[in-house]
Every structure is written in structure tokens, then in C-alpha cells.
Biotite code that builds the C-alpha atoms (Angstrom):
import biotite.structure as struc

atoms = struc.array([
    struc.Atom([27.549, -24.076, -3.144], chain_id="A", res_id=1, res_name="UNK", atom_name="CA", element="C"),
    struc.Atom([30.842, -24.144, -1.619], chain_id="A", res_id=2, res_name="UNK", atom_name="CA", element="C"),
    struc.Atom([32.390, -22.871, 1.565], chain_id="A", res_id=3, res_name="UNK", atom_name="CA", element="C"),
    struc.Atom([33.555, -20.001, 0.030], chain_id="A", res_id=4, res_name="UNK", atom_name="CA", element="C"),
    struc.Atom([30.477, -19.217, -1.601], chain_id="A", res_id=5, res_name="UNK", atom_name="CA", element="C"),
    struc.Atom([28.567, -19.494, 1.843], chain_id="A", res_id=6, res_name="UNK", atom_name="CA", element="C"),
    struc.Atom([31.026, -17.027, 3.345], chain_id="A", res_id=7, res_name="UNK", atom_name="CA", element="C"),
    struc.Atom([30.871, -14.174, 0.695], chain_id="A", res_id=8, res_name="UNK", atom_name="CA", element="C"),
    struc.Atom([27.318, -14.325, 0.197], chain_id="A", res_id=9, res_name="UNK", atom_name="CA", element="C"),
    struc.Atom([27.297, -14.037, 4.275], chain_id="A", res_id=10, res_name="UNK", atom_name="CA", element="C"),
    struc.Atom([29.565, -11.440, 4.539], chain_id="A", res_id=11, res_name="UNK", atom_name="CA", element="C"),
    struc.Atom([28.506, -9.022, 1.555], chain_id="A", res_id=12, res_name="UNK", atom_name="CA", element="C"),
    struc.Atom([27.686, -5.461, 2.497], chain_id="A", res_id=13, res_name="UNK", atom_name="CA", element="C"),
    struc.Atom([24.947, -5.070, 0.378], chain_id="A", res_id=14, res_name="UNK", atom_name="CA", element="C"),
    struc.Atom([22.901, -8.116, 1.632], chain_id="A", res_id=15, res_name="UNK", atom_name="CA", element="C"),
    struc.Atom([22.925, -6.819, 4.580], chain_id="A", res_id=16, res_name="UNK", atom_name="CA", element="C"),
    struc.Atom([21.734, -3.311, 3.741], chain_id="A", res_id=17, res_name="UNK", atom_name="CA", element="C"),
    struc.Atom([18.642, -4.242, 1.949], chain_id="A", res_id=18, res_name="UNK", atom_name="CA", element="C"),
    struc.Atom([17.937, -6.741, 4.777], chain_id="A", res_id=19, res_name="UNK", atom_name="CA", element="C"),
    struc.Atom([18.260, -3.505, 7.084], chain_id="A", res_id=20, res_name="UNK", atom_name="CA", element="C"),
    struc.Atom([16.094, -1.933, 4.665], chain_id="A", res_id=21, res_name="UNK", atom_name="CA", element="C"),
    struc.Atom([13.484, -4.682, 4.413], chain_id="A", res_id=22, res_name="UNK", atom_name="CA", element="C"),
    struc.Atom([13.125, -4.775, 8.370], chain_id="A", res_id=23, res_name="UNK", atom_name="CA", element="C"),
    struc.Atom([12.565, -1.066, 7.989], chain_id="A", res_id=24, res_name="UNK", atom_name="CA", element="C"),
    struc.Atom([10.036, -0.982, 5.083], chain_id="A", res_id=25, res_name="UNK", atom_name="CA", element="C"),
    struc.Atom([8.295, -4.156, 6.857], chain_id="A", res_id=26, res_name="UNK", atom_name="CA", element="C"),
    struc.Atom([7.347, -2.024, 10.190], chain_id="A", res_id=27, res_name="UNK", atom_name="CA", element="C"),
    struc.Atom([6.345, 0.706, 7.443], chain_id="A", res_id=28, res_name="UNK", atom_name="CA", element="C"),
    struc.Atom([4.212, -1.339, 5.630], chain_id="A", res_id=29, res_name="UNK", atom_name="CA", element="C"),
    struc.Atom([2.507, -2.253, 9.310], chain_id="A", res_id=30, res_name="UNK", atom_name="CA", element="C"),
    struc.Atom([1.825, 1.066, 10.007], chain_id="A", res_id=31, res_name="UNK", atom_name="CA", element="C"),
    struc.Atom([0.752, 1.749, 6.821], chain_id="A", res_id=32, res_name="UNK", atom_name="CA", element="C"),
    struc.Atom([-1.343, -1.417, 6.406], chain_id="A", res_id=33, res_name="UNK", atom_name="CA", element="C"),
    struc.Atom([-2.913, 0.078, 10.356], chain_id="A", res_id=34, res_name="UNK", atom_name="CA", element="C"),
    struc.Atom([-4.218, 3.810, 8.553], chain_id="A", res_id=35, res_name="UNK", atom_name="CA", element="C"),
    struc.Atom([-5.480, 1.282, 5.789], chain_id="A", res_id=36, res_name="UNK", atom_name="CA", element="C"),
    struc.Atom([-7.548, -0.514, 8.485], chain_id="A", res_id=37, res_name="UNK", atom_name="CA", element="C"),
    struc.Atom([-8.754, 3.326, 9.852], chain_id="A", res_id=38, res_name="UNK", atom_name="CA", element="C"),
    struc.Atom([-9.512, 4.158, 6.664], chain_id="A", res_id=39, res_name="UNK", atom_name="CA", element="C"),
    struc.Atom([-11.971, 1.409, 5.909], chain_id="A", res_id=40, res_name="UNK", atom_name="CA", element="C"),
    struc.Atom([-13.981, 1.698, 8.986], chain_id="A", res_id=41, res_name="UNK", atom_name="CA", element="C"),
    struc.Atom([-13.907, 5.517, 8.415], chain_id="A", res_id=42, res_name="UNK", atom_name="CA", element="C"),
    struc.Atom([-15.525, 4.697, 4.627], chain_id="A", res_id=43, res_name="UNK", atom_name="CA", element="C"),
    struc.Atom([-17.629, 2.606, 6.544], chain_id="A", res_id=44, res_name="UNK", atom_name="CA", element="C"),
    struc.Atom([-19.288, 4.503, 8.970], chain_id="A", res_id=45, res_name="UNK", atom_name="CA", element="C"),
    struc.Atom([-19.634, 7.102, 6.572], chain_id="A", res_id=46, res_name="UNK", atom_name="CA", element="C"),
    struc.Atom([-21.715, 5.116, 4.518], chain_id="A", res_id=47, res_name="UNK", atom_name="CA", element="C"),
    struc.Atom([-23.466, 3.944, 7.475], chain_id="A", res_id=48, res_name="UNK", atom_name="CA", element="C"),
    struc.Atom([-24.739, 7.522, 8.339], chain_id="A", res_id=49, res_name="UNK", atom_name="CA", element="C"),
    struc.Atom([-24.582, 9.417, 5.568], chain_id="A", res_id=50, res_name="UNK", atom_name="CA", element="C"),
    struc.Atom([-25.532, 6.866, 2.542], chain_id="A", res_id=51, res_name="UNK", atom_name="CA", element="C"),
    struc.Atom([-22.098, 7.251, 1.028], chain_id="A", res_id=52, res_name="UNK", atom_name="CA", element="C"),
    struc.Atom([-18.365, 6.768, 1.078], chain_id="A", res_id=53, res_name="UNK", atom_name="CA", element="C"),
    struc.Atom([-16.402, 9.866, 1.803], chain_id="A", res_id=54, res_name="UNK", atom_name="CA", element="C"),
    struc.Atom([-14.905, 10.755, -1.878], chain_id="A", res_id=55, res_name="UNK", atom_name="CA", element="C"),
    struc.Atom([-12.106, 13.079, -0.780], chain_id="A", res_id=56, res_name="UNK", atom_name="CA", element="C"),
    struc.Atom([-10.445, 10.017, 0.562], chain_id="A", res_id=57, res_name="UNK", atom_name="CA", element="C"),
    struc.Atom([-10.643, 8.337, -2.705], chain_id="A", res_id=58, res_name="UNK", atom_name="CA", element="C"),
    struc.Atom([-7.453, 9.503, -3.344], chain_id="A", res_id=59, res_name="UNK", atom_name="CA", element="C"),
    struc.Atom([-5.564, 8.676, -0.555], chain_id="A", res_id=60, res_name="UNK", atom_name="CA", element="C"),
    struc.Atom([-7.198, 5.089, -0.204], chain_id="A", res_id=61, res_name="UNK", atom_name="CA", element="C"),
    struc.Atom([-5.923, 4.800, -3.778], chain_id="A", res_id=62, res_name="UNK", atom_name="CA", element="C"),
    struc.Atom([-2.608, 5.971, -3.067], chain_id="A", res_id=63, res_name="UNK", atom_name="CA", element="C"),
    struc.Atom([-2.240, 4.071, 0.614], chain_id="A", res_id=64, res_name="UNK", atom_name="CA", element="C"),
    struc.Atom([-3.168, 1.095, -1.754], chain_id="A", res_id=65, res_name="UNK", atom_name="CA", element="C"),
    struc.Atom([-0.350, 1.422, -4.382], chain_id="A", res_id=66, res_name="UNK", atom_name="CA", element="C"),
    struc.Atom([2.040, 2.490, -1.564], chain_id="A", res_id=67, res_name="UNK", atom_name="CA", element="C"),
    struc.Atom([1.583, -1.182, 0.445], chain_id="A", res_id=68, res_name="UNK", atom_name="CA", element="C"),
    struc.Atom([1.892, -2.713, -2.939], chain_id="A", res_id=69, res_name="UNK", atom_name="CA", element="C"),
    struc.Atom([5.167, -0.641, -3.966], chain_id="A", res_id=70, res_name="UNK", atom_name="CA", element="C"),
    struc.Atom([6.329, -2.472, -0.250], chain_id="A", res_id=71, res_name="UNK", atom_name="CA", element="C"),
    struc.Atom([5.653, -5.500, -0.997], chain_id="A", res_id=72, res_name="UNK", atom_name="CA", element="C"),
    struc.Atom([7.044, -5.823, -4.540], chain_id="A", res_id=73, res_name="UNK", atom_name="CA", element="C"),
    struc.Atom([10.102, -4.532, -2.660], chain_id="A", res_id=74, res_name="UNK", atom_name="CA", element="C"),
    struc.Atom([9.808, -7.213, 0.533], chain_id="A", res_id=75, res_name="UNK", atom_name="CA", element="C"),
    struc.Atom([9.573, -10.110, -1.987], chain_id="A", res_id=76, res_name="UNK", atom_name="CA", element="C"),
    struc.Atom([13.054, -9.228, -4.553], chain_id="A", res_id=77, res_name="UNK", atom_name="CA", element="C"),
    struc.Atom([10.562, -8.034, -7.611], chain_id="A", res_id=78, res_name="UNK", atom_name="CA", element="C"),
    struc.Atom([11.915, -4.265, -7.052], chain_id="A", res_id=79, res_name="UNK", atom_name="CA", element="C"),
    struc.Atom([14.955, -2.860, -6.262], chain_id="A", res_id=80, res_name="UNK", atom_name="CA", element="C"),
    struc.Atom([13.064, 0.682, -6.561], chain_id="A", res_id=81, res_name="UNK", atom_name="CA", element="C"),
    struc.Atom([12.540, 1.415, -2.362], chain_id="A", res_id=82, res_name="UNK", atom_name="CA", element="C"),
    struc.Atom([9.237, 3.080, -1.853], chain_id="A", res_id=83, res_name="UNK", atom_name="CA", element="C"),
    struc.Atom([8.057, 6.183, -0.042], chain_id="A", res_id=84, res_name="UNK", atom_name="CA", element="C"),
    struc.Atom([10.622, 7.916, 2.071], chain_id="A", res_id=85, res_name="UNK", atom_name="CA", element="C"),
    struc.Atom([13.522, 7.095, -0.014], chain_id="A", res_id=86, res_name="UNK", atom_name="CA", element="C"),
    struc.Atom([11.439, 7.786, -3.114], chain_id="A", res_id=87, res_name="UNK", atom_name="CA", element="C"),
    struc.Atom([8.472, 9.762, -4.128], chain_id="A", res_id=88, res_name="UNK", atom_name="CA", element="C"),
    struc.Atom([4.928, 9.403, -2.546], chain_id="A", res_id=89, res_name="UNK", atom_name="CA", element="C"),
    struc.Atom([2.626, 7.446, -5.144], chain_id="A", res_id=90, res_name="UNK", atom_name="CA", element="C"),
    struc.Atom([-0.186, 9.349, -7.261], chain_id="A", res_id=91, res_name="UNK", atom_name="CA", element="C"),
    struc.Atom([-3.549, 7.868, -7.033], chain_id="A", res_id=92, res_name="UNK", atom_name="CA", element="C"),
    struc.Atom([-2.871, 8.176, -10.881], chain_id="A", res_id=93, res_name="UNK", atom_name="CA", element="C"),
    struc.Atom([0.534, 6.226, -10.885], chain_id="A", res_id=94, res_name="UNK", atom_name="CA", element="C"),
    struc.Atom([-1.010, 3.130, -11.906], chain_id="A", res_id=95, res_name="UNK", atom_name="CA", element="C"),
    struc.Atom([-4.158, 3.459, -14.394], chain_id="A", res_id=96, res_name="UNK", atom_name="CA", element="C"),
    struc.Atom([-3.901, 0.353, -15.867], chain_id="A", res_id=97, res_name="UNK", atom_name="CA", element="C"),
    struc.Atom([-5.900, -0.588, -12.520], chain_id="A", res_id=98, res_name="UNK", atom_name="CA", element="C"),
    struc.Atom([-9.136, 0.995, -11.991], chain_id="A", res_id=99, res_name="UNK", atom_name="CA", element="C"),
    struc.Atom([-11.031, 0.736, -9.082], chain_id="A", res_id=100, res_name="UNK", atom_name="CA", element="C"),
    struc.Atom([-14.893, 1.353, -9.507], chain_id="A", res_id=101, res_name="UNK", atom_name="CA", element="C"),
    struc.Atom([-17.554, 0.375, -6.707], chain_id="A", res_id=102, res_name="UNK", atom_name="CA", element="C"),
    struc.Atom([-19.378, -2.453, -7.333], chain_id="A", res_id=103, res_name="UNK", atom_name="CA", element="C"),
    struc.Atom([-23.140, -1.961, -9.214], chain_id="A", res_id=104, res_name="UNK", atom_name="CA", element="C"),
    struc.Atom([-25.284, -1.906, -6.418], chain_id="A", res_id=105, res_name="UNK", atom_name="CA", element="C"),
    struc.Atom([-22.902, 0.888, -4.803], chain_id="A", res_id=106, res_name="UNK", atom_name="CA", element="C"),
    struc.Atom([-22.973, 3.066, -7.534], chain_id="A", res_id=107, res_name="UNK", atom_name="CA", element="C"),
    struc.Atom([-23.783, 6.680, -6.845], chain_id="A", res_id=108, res_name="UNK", atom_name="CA", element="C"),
    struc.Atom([-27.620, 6.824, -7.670], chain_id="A", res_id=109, res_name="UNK", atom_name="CA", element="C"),
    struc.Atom([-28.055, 3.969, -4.784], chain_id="A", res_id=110, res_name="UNK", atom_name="CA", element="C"),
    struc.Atom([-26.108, 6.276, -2.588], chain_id="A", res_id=111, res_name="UNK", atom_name="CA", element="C"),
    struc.Atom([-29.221, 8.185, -0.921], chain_id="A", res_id=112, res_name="UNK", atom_name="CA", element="C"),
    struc.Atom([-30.371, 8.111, 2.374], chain_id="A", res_id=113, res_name="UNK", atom_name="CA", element="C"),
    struc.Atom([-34.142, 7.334, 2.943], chain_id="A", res_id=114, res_name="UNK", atom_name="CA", element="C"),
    struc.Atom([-35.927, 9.828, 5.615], chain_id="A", res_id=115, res_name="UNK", atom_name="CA", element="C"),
])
């Protein structure tokens, strides 16, 4: 690489943008990654007094998921697509070609709660 090289690739606009951008979607992806944490405990607890995980937050854990992974793929160069604000919030259904089922001995019929 040359001198000149060095000092374009330095000085180009754009660089510097999506580094402005990746400092921003980093501290997102925090946060995000933070409600992630909440929600697992949440799940948690509720299967620790009720016998089973809260299913209207399927969704949302499904969609928190895809949204820390649309981050990432954009943190690490394999996206230029920027995720959730400058784009659309992700569907739970966005990706199907990954399904997420609990494992066997979490299946619904061993979801009761002995009295």
C-alpha cells in the first residue's frame, strides 16, 4: 500500500460514516443484547412458578434474536443493509429457514405444575 493509498483510504467520507454508524449500532446492540438478558430471566421465572415459558413473548424473543444478529452481520462488513431504526423492525417470521423448538423434555405436555 502506498502513501497515497494510506491517505485516501484515511480520509474517505464514507469510512468514516459507517464507522459512525457502527459505534452507533454497537451501543444498540448493548441495549438490545440487556432486554435479551430481561427477557430470559423473565422466561425463567415464569417457568419457575407457573410450569411454563410465557408464549406471547415468543415472538419478540424471536424477533430481539434476529434483530442482534441483523447487528452483527452489519458490525463485522457481511451487510451493508443497517438494521432497525434505519430499516424495518424484523418479523419473528423473517427468517424460517431457522426454527426454534424447545428441547424434548420441555415440550408442552411436561409443562404442568404438580399441586
Amino acid at each position: 500500500m502506498t502513501k497515497e493509498q494510506l491517505k485516501k483510504n484515511l480520509t474517505l467520507g464514507s469510512t468514516w460514516l459507517r464507522g459512525f454508524f457502527m459505534l452507533l449500532y454497537t451501543m444498540i446492540g448493548m441495549i438490545a443484547l440487556f432486554i435479551g438478558v430481561v427477557v430470559i430471566f423473565f422466561q425463567f421465572g415464569s417457568v419457575l412458578l407457573t410450569g411454563k415459558p410465557n408464549e406471547p413473548l415468543f415472538p419478540f424473543g424471536k424477533s430481539l434474536s434476529i434483530y442482534v444478529s441483523q447487528i452483527l452481520l452489519y458490525l463485522t462488513y457481511n451487510t451493508e443493509q443497517k438494521p432497525f431504526p434505519l430499516s424495518h423492525w424484523p418479523a419473528e417470521t423473517e427468517y424460517n429457514h431457522f426454527t426454534v423448538s424447545p428441547p424434548p423434555e420441555m415440550n408442552s405436555t411436561s409443562f404442568h405444575r404438580e399441586e
